[in-house]
C-alpha positions as CSV (number, residue, x, y, z in Angstrom):
1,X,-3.2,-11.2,10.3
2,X,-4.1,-10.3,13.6
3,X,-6.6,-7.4,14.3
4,X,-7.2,-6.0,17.5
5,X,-10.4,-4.0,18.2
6,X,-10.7,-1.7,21.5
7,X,-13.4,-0.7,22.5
8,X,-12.3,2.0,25.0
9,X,-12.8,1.8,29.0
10,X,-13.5,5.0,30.6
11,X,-16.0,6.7,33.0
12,X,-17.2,10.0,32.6
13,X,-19.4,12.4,35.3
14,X,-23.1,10.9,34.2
15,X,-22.1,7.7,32.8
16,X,-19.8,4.5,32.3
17,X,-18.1,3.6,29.2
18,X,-18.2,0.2,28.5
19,X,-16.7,-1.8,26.2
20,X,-14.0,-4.6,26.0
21,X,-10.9,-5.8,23.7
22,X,-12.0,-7.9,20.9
23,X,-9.7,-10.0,18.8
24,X,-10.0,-11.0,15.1
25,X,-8.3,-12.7,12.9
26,X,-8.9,-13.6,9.4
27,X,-8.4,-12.2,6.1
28,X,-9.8,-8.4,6.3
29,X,-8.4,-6.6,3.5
30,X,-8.4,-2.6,4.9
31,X,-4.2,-2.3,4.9
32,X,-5.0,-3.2,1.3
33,X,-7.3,-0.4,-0.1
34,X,-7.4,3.2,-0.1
35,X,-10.9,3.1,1.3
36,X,-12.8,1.0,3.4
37,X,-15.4,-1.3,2.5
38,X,-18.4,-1.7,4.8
39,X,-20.8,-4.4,4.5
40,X,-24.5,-3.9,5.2
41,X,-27.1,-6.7,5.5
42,X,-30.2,-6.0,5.6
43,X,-33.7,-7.4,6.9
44,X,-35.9,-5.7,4.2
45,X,-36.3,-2.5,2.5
46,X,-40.4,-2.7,2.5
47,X,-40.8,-0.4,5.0
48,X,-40.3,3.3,4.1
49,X,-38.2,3.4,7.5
50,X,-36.0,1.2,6.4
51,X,-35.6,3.0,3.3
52,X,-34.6,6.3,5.2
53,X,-31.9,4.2,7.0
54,X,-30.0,2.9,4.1
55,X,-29.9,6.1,2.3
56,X,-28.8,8.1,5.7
57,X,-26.3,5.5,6.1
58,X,-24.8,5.0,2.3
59,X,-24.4,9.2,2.4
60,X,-22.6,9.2,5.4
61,X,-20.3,6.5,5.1
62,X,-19.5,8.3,1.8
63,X,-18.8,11.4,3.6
64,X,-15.9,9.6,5.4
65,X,-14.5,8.1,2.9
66,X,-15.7,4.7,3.0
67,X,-17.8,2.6,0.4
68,X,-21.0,0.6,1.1
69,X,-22.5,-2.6,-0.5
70,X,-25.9,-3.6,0.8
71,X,-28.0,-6.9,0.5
72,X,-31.3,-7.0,1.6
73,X,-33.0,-10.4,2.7
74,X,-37.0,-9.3,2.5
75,X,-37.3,-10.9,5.8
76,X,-36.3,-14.4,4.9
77,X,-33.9,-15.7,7.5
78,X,-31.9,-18.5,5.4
79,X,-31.8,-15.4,2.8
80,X,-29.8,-13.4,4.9
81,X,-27.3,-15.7,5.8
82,X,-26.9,-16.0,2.4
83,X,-26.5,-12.4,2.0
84,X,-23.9,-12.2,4.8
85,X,-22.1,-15.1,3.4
86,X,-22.1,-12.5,0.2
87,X,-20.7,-9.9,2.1
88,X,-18.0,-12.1,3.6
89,X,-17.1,-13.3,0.7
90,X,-16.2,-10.0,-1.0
91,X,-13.9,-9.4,1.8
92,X,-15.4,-6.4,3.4
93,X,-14.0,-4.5,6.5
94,X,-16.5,-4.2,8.4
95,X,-20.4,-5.7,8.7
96,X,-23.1,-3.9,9.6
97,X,-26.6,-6.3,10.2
98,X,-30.3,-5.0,10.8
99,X,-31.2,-8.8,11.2
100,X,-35.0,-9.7,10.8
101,X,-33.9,-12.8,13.3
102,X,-31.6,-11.7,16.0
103,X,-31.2,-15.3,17.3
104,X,-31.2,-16.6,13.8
105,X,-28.4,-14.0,12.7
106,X,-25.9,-15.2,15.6
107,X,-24.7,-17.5,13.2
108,X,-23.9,-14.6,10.7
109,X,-22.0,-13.0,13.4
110,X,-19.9,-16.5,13.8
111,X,-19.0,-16.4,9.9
112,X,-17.9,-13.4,9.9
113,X,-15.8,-13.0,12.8
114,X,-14.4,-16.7,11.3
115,X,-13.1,-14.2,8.5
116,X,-11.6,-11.6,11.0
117,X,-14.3,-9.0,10.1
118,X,-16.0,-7.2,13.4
119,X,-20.1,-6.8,13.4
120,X,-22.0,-4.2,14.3
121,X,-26.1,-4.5,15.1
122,X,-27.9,-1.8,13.7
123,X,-31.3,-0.9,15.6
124,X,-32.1,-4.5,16.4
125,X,-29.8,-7.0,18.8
126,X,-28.6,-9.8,17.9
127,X,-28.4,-12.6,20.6
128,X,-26.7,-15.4,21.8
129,X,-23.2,-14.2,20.0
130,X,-19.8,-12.4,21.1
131,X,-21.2,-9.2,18.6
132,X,-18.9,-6.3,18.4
133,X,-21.1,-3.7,19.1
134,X,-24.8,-2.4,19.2
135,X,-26.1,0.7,18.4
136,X,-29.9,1.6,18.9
137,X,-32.6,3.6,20.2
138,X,-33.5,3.4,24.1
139,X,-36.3,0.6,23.4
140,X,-37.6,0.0,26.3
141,X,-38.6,4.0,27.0
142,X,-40.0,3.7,23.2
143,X,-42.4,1.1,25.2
144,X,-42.7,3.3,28.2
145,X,-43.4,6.5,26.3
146,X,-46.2,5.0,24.0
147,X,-48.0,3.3,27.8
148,X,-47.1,6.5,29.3
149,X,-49.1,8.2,27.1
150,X,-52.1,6.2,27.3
151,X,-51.8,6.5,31.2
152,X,-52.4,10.3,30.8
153,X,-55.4,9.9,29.1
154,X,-57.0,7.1,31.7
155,X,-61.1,8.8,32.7
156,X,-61.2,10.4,35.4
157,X,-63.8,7.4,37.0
158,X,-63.2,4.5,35.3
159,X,-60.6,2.8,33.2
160,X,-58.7,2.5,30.1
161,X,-60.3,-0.2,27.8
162,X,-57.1,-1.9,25.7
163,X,-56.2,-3.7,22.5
164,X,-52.3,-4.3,22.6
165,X,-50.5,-5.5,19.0
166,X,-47.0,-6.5,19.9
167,X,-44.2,-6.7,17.2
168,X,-42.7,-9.7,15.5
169,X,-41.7,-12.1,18.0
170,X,-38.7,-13.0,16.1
171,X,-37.6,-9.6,16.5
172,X,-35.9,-8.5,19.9
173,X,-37.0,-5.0,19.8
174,X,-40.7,-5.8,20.0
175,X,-40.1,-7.3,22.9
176,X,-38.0,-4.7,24.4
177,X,-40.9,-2.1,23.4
178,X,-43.7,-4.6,25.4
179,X,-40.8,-4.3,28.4
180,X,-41.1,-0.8,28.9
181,X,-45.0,-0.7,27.9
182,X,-45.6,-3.5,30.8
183,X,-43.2,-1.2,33.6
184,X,-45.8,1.4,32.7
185,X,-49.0,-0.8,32.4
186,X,-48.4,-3.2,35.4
187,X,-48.8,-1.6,38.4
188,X,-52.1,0.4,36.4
189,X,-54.0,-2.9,35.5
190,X,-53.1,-4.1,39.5
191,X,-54.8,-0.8,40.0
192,X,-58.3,-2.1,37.8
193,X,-56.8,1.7,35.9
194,X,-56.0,-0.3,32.7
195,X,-57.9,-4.0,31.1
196,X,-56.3,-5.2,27.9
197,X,-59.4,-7.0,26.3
198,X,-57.0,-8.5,23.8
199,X,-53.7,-8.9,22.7
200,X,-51.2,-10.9,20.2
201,X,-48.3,-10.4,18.3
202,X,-48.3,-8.9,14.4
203,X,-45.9,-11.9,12.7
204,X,-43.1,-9.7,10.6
205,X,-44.2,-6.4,11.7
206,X,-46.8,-6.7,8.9
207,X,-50.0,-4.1,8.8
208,X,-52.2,-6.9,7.2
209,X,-51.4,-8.8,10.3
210,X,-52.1,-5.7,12.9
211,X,-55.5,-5.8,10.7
212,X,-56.3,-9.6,11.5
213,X,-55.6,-8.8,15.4
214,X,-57.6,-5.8,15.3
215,X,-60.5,-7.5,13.6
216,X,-60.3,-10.5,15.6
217,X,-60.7,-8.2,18.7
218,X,-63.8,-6.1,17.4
219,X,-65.3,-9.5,16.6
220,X,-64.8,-11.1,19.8
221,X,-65.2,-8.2,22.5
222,X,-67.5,-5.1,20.0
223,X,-66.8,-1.9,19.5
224,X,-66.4,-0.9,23.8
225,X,-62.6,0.0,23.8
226,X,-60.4,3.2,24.1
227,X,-57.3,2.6,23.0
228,X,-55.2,0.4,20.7
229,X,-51.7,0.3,21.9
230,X,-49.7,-0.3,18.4
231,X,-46.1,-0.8,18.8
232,X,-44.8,0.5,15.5
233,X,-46.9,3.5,12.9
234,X,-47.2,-0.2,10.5
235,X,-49.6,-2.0,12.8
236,X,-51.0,1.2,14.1
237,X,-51.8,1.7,9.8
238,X,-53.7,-2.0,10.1
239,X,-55.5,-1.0,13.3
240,X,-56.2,2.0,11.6
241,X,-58.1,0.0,8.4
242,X,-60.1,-2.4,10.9
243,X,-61.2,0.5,12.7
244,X,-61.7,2.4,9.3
245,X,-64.0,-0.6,8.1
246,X,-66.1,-0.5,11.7
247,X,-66.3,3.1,11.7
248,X,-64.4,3.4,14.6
249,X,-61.7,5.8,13.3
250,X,-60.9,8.9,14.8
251,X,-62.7,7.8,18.1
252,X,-60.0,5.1,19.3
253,X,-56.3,6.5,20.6
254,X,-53.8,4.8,19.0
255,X,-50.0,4.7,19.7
256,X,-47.1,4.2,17.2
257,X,-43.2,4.7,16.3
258,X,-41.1,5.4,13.4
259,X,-42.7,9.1,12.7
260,X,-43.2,7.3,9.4
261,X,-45.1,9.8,6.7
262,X,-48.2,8.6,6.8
263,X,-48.5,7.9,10.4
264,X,-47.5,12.1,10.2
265,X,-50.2,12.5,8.0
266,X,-52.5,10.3,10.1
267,X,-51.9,12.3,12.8
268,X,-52.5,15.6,11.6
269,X,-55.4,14.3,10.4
270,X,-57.0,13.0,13.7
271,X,-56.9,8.9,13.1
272,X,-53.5,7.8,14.6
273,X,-53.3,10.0,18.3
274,X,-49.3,9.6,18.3
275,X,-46.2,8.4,17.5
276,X,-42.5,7.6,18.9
277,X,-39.9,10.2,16.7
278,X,-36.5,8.2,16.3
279,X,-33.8,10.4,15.1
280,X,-33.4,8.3,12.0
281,X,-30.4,10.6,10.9
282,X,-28.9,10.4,14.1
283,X,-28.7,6.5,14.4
284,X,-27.8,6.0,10.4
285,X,-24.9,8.6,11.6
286,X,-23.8,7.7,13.3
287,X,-23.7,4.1,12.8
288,X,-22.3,4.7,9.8
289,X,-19.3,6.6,11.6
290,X,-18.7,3.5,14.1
291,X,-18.9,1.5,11.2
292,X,-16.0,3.2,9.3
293,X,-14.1,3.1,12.8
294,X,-14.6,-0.4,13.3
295,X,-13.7,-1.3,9.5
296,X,-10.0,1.0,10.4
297,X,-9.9,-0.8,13.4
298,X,-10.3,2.5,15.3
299,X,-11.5,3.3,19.4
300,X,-14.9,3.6,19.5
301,X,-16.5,5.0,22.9
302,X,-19.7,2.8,23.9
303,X,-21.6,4.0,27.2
304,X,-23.9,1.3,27.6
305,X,-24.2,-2.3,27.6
306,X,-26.9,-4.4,26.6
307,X,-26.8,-8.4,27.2
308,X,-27.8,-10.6,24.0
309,X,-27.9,-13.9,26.2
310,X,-24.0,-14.2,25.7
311,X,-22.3,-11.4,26.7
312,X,-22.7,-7.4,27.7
313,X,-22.1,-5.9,23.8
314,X,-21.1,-2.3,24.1
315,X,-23.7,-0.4,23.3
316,X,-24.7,3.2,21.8
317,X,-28.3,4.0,23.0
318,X,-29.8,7.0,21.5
319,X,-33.0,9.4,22.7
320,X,-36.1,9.3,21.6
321,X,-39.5,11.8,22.0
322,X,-43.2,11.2,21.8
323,X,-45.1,13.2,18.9
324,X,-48.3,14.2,18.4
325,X,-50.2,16.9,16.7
326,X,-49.3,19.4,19.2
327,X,-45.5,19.2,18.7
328,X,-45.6,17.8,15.1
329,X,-43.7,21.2,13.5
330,X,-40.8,21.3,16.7
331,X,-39.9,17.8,16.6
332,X,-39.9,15.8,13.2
333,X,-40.5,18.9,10.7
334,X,-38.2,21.2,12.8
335,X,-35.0,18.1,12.8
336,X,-36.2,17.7,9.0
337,X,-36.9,14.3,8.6
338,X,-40.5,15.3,7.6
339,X,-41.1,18.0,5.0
340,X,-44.0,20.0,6.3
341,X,-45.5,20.3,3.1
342,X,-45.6,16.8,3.0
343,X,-47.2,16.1,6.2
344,X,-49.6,18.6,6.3
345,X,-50.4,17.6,2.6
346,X,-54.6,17.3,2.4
347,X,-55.0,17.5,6.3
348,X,-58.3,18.9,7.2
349,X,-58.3,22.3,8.8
């Protein structure tokens, strides 16, 4: 059977709606069941983060009416092929992926589309592929915030001494985070306002590898730095234990993302300076409403597009803020995704 997916055209007073008419075919079983079944693969569920998402996601996809099996692949490409292979083969409507690999996972997108089922990429792109749509946060001002904020504190003589730890390299987003940290950083190191004394990137977004990177750097250049820039609250934790082992902590700034709890509670607390709030709820939302559309083979409205190296997917890009102690209680504890009880829980007076 022939399934036609329209994603719809329009333009509207502050922006362009972008999308384009997608054709599957294959043997998508939603005229068949009373309620649609969405598949979701994902990368791991190690991460509290990633945690948050699924549940956000299964409760709202219940909400509409739709159910939800998940795999998750503990950051093993081959793994989660295997798991979308799984998905595919219980026929479901729709396929969500959070792929650890987004190059690697193009091939997952193939398979399914082979079986007439549409894809959507959840958070991180996947490239090189004709993917359905995208829906994420704005990663490159995630980068730009986090530099921007490290711009605001450069001395007023001097300059800002640096440690950067990227990301995973197999993962796009690090990379769009280091794109908006560099539009910010640039034209300040040209300026002799920033040095990076050392740099690399933390393989699988792993805190024990932020910790190597950070102890390599003390090692090689000593204890004369300001800042680390972290690009997620897990390598800012493994900064955090380096610098905790030198006693360092509390003296260095260092950047994160995810408002995960214990970066909350490491900032109330005076070791990690900030984070990047995501509105977790918001993207599990409403990805999990596109998801139900795209498994009823419904419009969905995309205003952006972002290239994977293939094509322009249509995209959903959503907002994020910077948090630090100062706006802890109007931002993550206000939108409840943090309990204050639980943040503030032990923080010093």
């Amino acid at each position: 059977m022939n399934l036609r997916i329209l994603l719809v055209l329009a333009s509207c007073a502050l922006s362009i709606v972008t999308g384009l008419v997608l054709s599957r075919s294959g043997t998508a079983t939603s005229t068949a069941r009373t309620r649609p079944l969405i598949g979701l693969s994902m990368d791991t569920l190690k991460e509290e983060r990633w945690q948050s998402d699924r549940d956000l996601f299964l409760a709202k996809a219940k909400e509409l009416g739709a159910d939800v099996t998940y795999l998750s692949a503990n950051s093993i490409d081959t793994q989660q092929i295997t798991d979308v292979q799984s998905l595919i083969t219980n026929k479901v409507d729709a396929l969500v992926i959070i792929p650890h690999n987004g190059e690697a996972m193009a091939k997952g997108v193939a398979l399914a589309h082979e079986a007439g089922i549409p894809v959507l990429s959840y958070d991180r792109l996947i490239t090189g592929c004709d993917l359905d749509l995208y829906i994420t946060f704005d990663n490159v001002k995630v980068g730009e915030l986090q530099a921007k904020f490290l711009a605001d504190r450069i001395p007023a003589s001097g300059k800002l001494r640096l440690l950067r730890i990227y990301g995973a390299k197999t993962d796009n987003n690090a990379k769009l985070f280091k794109q908006g940290q560099d539009n910010i950083l640039q034209p300040l190191i040209a300026a002799g306002q920033f040095e990076v004394l050392h740099e690399d990137w933390a393989e699988d977004w792993k805190p024990e590898n932020a910790k190597k990177i950070t102890n390599a750097a003390i090692t090689k250049i000593g204890p004369n730095f300001d800042a680390i820039l972290a690009s997620n609250d897990g390598t800012a934790g493994g900064a955090i234990q380096a610098l905790t082992e030198e006693g360092l902590v509390s003296k260095i700034i260092v950047t994160g993302q995810d408002a995960d709890l214990a970066a909350c509670q490491r900032i109330v607390n005076g070791t990690q300076t900030m984070t990047i709030y995501k509105p977790i709820t918001q993207l599990a939302t409403e990805a999990a409403v596109a998801a139900v559309k795209l498994a009823q083979r419904k419009p969905i409205i995309a205003k952006a597009e972002i290239d994977n190296g293939k094509q322009p997917v249509p995209s959903i890009l959503l907002d994020v803020v910077a948090v630090t102690k100062d706006n802890m209680r109007e931002t993550v504890v206000k939108d409840g995704f943090r309990k204050e009880a639980d943040v503030y829980q032990g923080a010093k007076p």
